[in-house]
TIMI-2910 file (N, C-alpha, C, CB; in pm, 1 decimal, decimal comma, always signed):
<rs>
+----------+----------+----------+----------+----------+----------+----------+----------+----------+----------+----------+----------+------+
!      n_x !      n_y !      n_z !     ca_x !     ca_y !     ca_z !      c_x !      c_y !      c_z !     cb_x !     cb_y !     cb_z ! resn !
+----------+----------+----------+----------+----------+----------+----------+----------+----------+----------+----------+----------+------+
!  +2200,1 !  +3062,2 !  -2062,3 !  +2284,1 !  +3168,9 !  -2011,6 !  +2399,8 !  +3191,1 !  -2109,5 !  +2336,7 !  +3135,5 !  -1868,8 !  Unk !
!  +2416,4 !  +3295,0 !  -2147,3 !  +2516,9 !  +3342,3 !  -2218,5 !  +2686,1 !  +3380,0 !  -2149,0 !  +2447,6 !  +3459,6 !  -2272,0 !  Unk !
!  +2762,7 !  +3287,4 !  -2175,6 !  +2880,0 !  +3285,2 !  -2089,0 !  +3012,3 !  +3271,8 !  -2151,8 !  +2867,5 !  +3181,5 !  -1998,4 !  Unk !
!  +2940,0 !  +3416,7 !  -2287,8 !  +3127,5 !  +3433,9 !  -2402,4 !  +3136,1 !  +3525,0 !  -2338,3 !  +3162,1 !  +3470,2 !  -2600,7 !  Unk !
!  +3250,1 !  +3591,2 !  -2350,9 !  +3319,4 !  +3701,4 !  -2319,9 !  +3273,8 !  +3819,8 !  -2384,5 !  +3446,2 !  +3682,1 !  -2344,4 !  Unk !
!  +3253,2 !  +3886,9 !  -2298,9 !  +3179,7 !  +4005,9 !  -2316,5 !  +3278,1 !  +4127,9 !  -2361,8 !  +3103,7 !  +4037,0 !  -2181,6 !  Unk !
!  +3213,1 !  +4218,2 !  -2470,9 !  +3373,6 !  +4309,3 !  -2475,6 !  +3320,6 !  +4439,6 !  -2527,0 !  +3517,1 !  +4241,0 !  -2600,6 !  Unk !
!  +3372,7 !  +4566,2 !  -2582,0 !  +3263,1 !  +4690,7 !  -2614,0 !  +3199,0 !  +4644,9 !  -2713,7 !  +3316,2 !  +4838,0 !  -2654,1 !  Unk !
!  +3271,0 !  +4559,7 !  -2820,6 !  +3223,7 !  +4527,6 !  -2950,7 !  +3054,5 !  +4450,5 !  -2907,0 !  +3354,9 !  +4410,7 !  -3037,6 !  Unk !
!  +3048,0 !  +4340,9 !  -2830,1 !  +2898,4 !  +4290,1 !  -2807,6 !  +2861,2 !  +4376,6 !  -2725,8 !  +2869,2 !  +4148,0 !  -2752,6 !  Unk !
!  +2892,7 !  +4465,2 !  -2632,6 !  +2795,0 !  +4583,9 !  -2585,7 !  +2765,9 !  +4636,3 !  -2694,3 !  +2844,8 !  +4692,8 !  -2490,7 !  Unk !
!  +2847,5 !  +4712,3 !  -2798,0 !  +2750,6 !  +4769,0 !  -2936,9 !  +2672,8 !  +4746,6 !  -3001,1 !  +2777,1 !  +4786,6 !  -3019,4 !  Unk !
!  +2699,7 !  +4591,3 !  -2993,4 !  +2588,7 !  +4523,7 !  -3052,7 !  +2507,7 !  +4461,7 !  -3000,4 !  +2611,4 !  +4457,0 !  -3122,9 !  Unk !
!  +2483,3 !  +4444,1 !  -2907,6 !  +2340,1 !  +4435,2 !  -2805,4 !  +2294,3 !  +4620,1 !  -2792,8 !  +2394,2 !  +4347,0 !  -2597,5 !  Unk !
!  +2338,0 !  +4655,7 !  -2819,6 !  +2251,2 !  +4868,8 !  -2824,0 !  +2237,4 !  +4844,2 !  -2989,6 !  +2415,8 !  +5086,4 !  -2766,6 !  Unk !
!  +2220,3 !  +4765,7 !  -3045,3 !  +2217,6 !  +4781,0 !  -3164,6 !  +2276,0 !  +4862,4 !  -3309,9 !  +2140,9 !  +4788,6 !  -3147,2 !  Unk !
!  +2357,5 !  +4878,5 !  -3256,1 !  +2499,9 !  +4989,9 !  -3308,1 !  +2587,8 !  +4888,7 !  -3399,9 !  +2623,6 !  +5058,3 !  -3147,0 !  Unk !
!  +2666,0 !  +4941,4 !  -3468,0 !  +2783,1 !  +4870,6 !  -3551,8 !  +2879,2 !  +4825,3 !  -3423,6 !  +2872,7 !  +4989,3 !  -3677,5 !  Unk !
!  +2945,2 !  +4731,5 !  -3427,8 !  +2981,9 !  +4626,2 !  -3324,6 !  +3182,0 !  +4632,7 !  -3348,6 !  +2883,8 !  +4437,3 !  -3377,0 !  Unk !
!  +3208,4 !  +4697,8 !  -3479,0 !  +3343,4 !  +4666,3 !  -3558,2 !  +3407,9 !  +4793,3 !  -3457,5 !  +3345,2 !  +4688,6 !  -3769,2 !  Unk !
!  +3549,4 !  +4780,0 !  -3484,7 !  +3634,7 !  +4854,8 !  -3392,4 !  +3615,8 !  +4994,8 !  -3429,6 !  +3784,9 !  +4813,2 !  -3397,6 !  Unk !
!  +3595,6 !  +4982,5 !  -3608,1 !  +3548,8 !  +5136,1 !  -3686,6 !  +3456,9 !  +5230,1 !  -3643,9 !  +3490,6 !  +5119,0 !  -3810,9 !  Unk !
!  +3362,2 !  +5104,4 !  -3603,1 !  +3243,1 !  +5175,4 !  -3595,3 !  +3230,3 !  +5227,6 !  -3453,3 !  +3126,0 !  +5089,6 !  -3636,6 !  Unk !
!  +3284,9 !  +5146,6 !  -3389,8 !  +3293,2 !  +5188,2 !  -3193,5 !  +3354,4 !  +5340,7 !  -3211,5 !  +3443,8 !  +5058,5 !  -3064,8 !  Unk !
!  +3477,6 !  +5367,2 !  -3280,7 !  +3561,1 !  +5478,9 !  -3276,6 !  +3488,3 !  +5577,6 !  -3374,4 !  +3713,8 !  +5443,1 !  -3316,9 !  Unk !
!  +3404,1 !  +5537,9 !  -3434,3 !  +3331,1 !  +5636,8 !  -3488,8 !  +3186,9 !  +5693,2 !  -3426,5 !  +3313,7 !  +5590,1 !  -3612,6 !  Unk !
!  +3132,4 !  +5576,3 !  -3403,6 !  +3016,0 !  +5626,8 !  -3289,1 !  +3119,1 !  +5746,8 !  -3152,1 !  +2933,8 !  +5428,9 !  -3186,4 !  Unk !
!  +3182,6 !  +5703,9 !  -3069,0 !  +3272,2 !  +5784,5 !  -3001,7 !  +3300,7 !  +5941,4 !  -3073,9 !  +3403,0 !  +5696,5 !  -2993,0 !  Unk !
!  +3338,1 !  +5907,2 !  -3168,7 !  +3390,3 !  +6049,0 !  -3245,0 !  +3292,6 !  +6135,9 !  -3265,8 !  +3451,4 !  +6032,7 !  -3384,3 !  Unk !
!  +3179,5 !  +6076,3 !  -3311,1 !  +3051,5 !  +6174,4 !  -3338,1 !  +2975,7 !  +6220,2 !  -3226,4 !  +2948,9 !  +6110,1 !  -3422,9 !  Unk !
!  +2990,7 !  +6139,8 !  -3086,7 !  +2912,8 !  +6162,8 !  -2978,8 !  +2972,6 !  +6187,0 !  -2875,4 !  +2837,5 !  +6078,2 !  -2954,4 !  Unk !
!  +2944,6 !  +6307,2 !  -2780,6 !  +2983,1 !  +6328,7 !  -2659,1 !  +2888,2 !  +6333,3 !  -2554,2 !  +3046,6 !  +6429,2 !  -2659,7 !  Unk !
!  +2933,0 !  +6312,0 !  -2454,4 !  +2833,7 !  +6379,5 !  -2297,2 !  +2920,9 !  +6488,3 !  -2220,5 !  +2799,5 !  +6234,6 !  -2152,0 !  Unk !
!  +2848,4 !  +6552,8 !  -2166,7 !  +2893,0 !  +6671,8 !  -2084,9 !  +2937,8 !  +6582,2 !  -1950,7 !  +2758,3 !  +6801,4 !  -2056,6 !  Unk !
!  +2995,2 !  +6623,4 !  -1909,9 !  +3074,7 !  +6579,4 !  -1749,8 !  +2947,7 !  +6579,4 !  -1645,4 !  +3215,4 !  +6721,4 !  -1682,7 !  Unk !
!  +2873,2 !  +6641,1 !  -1653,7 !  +2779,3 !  +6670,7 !  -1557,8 !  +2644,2 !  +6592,6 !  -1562,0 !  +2756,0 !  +6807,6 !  -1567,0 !  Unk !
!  +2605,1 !  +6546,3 !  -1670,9 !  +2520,2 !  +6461,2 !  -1767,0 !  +2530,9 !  +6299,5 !  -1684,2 !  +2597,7 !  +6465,3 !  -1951,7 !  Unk !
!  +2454,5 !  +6240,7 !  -1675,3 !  +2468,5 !  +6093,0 !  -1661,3 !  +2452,8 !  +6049,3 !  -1811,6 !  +2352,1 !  +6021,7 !  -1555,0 !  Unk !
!  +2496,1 !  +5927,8 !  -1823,5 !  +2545,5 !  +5841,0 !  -1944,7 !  +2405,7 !  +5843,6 !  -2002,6 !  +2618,1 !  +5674,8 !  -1912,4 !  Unk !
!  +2314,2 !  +5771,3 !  -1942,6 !  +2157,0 !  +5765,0 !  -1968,4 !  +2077,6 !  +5878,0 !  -1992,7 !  +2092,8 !  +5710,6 !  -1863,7 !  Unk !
!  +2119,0 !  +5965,0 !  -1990,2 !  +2033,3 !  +6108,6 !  -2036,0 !  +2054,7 !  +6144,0 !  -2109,6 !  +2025,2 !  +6213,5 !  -1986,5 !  Unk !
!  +2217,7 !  +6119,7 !  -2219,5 !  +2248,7 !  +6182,8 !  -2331,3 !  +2137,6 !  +6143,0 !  -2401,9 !  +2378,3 !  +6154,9 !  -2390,3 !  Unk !
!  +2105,3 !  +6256,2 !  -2533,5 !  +1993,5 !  +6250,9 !  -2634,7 !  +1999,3 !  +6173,9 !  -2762,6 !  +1968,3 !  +6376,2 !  -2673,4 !  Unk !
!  +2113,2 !  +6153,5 !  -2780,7 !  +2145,5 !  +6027,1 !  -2905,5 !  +2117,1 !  +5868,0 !  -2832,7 !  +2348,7 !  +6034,3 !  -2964,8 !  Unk !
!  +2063,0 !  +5834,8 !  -2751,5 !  +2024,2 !  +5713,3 !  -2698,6 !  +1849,0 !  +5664,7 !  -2731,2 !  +2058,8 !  +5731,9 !  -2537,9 !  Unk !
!  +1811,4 !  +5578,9 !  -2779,6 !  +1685,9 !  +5534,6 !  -2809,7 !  +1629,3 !  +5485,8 !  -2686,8 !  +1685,5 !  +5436,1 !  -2914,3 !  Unk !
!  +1459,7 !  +5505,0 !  -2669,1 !  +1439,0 !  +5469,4 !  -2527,8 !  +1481,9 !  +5295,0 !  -2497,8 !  +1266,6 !  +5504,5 !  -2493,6 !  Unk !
!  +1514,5 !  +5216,0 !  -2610,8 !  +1542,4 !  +5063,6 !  -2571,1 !  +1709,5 !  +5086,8 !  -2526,9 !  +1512,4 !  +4933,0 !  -2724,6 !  Unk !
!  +1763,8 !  +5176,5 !  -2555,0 !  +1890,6 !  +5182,3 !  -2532,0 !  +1913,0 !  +5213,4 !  -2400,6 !  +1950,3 !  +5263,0 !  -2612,2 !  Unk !
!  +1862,5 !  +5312,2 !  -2376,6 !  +1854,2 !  +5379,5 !  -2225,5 !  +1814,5 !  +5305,6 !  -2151,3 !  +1776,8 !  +5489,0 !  -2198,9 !  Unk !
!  +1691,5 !  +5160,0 !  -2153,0 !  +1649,4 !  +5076,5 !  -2071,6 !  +1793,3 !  +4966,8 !  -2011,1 !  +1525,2 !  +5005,3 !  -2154,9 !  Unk !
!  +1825,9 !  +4922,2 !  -2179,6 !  +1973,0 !  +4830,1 !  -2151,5 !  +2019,1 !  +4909,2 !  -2048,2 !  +2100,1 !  +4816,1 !  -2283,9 !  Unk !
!  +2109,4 !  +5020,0 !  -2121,8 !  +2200,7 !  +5070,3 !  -1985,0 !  +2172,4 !  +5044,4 !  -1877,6 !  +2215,7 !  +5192,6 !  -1959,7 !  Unk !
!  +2065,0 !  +5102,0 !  -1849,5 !  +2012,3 !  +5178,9 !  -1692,2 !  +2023,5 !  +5031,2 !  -1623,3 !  +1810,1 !  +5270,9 !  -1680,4 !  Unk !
!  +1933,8 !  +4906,5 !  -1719,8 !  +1986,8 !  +4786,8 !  -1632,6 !  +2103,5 !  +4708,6 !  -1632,9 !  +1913,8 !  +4701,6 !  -1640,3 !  Unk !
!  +2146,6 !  +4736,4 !  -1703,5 !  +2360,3 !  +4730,3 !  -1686,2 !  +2378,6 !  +4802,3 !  -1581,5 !  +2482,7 !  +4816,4 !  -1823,3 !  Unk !
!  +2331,0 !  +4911,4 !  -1558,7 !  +2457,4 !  +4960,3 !  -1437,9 !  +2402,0 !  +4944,5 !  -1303,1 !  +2509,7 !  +5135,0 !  -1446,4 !  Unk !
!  +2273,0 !  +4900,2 !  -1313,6 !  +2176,1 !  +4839,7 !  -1193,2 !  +2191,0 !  +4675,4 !  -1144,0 !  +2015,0 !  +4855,9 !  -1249,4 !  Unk !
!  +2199,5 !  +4625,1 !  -1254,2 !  +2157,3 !  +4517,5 !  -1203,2 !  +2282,4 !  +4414,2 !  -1229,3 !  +2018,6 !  +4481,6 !  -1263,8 !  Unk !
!  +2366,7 !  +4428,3 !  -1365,4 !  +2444,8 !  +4316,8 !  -1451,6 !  +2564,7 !  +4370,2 !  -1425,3 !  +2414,6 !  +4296,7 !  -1617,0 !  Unk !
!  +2666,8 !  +4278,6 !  -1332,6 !  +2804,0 !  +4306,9 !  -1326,7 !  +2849,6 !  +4268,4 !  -1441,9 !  +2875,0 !  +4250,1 !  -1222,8 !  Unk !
!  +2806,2 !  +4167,0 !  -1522,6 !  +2907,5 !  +4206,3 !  -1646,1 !  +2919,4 !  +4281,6 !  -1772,4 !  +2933,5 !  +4121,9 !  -1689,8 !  Unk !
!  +2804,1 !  +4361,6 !  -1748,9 !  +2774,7 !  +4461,8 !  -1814,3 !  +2846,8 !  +4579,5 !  -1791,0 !  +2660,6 !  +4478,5 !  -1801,7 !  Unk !
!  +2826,3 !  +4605,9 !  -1693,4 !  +2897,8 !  +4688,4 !  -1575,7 !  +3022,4 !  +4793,7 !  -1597,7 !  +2953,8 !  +4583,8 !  -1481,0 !  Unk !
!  +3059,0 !  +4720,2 !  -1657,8 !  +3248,8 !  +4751,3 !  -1635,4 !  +3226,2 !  +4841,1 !  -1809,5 !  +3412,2 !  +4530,8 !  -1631,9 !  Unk !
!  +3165,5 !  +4716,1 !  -1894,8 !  +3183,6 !  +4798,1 !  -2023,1 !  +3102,8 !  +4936,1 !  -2048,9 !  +3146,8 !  +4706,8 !  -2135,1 !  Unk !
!  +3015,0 !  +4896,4 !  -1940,5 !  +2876,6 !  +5038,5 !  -2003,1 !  +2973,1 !  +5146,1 !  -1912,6 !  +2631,8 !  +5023,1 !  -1920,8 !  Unk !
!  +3087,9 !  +5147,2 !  -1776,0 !  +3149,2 !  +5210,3 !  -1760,6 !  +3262,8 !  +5250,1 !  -1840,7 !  +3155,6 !  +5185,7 !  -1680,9 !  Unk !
!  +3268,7 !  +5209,8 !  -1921,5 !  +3430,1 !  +5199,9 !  -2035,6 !  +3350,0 !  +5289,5 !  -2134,2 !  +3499,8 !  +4999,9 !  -2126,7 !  Unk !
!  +3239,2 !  +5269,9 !  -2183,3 !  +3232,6 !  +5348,2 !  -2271,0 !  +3134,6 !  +5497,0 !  -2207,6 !  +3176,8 !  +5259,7 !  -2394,0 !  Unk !
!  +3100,1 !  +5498,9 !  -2091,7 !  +3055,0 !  +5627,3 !  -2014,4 !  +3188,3 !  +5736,8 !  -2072,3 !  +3050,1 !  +5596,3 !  -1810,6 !  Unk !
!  +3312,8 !  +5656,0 !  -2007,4 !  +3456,9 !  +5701,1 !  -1978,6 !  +3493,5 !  +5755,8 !  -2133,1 !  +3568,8 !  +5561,1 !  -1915,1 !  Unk !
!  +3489,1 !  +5673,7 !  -2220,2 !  +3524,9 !  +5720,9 !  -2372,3 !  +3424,4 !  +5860,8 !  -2438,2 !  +3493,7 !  +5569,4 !  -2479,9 !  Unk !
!  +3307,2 !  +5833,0 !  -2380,1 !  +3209,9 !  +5926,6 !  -2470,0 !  +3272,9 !  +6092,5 !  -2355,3 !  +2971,1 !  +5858,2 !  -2454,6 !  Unk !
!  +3327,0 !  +6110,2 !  -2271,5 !  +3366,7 !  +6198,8 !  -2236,7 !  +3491,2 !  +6230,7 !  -2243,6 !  +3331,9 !  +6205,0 !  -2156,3 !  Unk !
!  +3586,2 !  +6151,6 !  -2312,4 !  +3748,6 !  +6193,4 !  -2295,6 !  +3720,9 !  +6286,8 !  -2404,0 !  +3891,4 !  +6066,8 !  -2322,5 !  Unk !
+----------+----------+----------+----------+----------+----------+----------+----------+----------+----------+----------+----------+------+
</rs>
């Protein structure tokens, strides 16, 4: 069981994304969702990506909070 502290940086990098603070604020910068959109339907997501999520926000409270943190960012 994996029991470090979880933070956006290892959510990025479990979606297989650059994990660095640069790269979080740059993935963000290049990508948006519409308000109306669920997180999981945007089209820049790979189908292994969309699986993570969908079971982050289903199943893993400690997933949870971050896959909501960055729902919240990809729309500000």
């Amino acid at each position: 069981m994996d029991l470090s502290a979880r933070t956006l940086n290892t959510l990025f990098a479990q979606l297989g994304l650059g994990a660095s603070d640069e790269d979080i604020d740059r993935f963000i910068g290049q990508h948006r969702i519409e308000h109306d959109r669920e997180l999981t339907a945007a089209e820049f997501w790979t189908v292994a990506q969309v699986a993570f999520l969908r079971e982050a926000l289903l199943d893993d409270a400690d997933w949870v909070v971050l896959v909501d943190q960055l729902d919240t960012r990809l729309r500000s």
